[in-house]
C-alpha positions as CSV (number, residue, x, y, z in Angstrom):
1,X,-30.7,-15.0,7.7
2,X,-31.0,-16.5,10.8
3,X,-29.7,-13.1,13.2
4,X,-30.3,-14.8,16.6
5,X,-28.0,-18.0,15.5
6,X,-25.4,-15.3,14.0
7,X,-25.6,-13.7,17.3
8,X,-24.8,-17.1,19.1
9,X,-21.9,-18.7,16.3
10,X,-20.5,-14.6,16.9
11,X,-20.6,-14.8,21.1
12,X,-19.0,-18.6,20.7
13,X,-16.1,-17.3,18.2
14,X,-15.7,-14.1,20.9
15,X,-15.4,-16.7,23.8
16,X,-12.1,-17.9,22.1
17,X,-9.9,-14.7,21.2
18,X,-6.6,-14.9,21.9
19,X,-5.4,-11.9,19.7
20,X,-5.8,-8.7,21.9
21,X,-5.6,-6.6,18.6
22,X,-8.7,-8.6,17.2
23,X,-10.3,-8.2,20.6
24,X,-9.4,-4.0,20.6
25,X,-10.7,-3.6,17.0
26,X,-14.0,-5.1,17.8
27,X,-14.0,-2.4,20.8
28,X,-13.9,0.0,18.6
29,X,-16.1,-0.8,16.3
30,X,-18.5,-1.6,18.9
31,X,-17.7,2.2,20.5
32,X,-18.0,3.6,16.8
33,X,-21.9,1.9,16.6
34,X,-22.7,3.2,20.0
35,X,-21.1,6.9,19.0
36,X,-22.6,6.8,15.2
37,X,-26.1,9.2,15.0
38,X,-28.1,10.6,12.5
39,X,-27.2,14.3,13.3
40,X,-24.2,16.6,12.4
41,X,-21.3,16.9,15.2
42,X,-20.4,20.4,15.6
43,X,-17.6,21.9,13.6
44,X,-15.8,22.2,17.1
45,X,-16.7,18.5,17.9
46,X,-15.1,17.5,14.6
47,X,-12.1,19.9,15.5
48,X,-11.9,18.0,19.1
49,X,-11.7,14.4,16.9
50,X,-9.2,15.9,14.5
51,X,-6.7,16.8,16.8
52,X,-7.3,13.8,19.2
53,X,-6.3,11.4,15.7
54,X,-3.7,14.0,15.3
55,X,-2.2,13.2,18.3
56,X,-1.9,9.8,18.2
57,X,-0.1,9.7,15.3
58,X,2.6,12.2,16.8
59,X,2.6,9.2,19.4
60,X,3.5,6.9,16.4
61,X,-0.4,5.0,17.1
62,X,-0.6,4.1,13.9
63,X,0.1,1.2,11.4
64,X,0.6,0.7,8.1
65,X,-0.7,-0.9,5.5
66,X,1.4,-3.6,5.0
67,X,1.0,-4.2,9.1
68,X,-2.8,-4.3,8.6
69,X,-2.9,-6.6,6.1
70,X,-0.6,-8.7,8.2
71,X,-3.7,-8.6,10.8
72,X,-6.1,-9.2,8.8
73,X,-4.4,-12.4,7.2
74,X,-3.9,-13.8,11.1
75,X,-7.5,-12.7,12.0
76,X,-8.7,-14.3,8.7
77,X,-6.8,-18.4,9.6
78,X,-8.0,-18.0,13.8
């Protein structure tokens, strides 16, 4: 495994997005990386993240499976 050349063929394939949902779930995967550690959030941490995921789905932010597949199909042939 080459990582330096994955790096590059990755930053290349970036340069080209056009889908803004592809582009947002890469943001938040990059976000989750940055937020990921080895130690335990506090109980009222995970409370905070809990009610903030609660939220957006009163706000109807979600999508379901069948719409996520659909995303993943058109992310798959770009």
């Amino acid at each position: 495994m080459d990582l330096q050349a994955d790096i590059k063929w990755i930053t290349e394939e970036i340069q080209t997005l056009k889908d803004p949902e592809l582009v947002e779930a890469f943001k938040q995967m990059l976000r989750f990386r940055n937020k990921v550690s080895s130690e335990r959030i506090s109980i009222e941490q995970y409370n905070k993240e809990i009610e903030a995921s609660i939220a957006q789905i009163d706000k109807g932010e979600t999508y379901t499976h069948q719409e996520v597949g659909e995303h993943i199909k058109k992310w798959i042939k770009q």
